[in-house]
Every structure is written in structure tokens, then in C-alpha cells.
C-alpha positions in Angstrom: -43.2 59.7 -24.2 -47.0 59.7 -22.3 -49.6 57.9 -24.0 -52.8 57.7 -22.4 -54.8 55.6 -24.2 -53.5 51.8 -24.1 -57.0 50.7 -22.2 -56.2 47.4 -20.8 -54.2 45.1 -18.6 -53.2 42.9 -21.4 -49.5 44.0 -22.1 -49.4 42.2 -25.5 -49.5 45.5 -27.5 -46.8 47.4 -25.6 -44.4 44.1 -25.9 -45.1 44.4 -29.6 -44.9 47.9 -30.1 -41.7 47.6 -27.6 -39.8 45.2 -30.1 -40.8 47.2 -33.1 -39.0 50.2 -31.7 -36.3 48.9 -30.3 -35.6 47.5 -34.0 -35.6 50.8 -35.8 -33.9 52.5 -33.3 -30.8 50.0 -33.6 -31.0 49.8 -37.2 -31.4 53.9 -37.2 -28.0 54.0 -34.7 -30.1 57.1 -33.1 -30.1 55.6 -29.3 -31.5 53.1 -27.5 -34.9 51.8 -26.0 -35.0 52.0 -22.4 -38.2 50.4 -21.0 -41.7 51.5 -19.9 -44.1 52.2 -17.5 -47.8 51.0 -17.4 -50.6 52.3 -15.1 -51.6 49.0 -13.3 -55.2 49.3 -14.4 -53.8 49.7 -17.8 -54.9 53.0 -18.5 -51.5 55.1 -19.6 -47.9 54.7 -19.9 -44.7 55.6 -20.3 -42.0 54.8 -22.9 -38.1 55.6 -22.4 -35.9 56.3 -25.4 -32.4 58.2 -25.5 -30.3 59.2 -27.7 -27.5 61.6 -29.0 -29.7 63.3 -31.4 -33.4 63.8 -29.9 -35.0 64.9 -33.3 -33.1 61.8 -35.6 -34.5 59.7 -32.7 -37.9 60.9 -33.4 -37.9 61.1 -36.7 -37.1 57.2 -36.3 -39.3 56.3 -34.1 -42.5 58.4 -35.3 -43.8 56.3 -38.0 -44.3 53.0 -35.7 -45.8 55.7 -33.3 -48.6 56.8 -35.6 -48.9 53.3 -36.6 -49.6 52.3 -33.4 -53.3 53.0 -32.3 -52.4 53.7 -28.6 -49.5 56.1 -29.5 -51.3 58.3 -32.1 -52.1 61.7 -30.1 -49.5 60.4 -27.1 -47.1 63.2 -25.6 -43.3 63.0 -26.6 -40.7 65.3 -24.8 -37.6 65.9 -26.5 -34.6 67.0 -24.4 -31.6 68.8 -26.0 -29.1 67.7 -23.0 -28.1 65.7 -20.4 -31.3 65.1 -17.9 -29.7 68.1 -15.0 -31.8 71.2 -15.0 -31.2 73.7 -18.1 -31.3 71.1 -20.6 -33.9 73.0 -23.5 -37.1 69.9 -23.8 -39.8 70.7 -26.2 -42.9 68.3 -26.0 -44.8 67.2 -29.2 -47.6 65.4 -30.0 -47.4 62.2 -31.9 -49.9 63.2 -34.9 -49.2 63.2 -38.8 
């Protein structure tokens, strides 16, 4: 997922947002959280999340996403596949 809004160099947020998700995506059993990255002036991001089942993951994960001022409006690709070429990905935004 691309958001591009997080606007500082103060990570507190992400680690935040990063524990929040990795808790409903264990408690879901839809994947796992994989890490992020973080423009050094702090001005977008990546997050990694995989799973067997792209649209349970989002439907997990979507909520805390909308919740999350930085997220809302953010870019999320879901892949139907393994990550080799062919693999059907549909991006979506993060809105309600």
C-alpha cells in the first residue's frame, strides 16, 4: 500500500499504526505484516502485507486504514497470485 501523506520525520505514527495492524491481521489469520518503507524526508510510504486471500486481508485491515489519518485516500494493490508476472493486481483506494 502507497500512502502519501504521513508529513514528518517522526515515525511515532507508523510504529503505532504498524502494531495495530499487525494485531488484526493475526487475530484475523488472513496473513501477515511485512514491514514498511518511509521517504527520508517523511513525506510517503510504503506498507507490506501478504496473505492467502488478498480481499479477507483487506477487508481486515481497512478499518484501522480509514482510521488512520495518513492512510485515508492511500493506494492499496491487491494481487491475486504469487508476485511472478501474470498474477491479476487491482489497486484501490483506501476511502469509505
Amino acid at each position: 500500500m502507497h500512502f502519501f501523506n504521513y508529513g514528518s520525520k517522526d515515525l511515532s505514527r507508523l510504529f503505532q499504526l504498524e502494531r495495530r495492524l499487525e494485531s488484526a491481521i493475526a487475530e484475523g489469520g488472513v496473513g501477515e505484516y511485512d514491514g514498511n518503507e518511509i521517504a527520508t524526508d517523511g513525506s510517503d510510504g510504503f506498507l507490506y502485507m501478504y496473505g492467502p486471500d488478498a480481499d479477507a486481508l483487506f477487508k481486515v485491515v481497512k478499518p484501522i486504514l480509514l482510521d488512520t489519518t495518513f492512510t485515508r485516500g492511500a493506494k492499496a494493490k491487491l494481487r491475486y497470485g504469487p508476485p511472478n508476472a501474470g498474477a491479476k493486481e487491482v489497486v484501490v483506494v483506501v476511502e469509505p
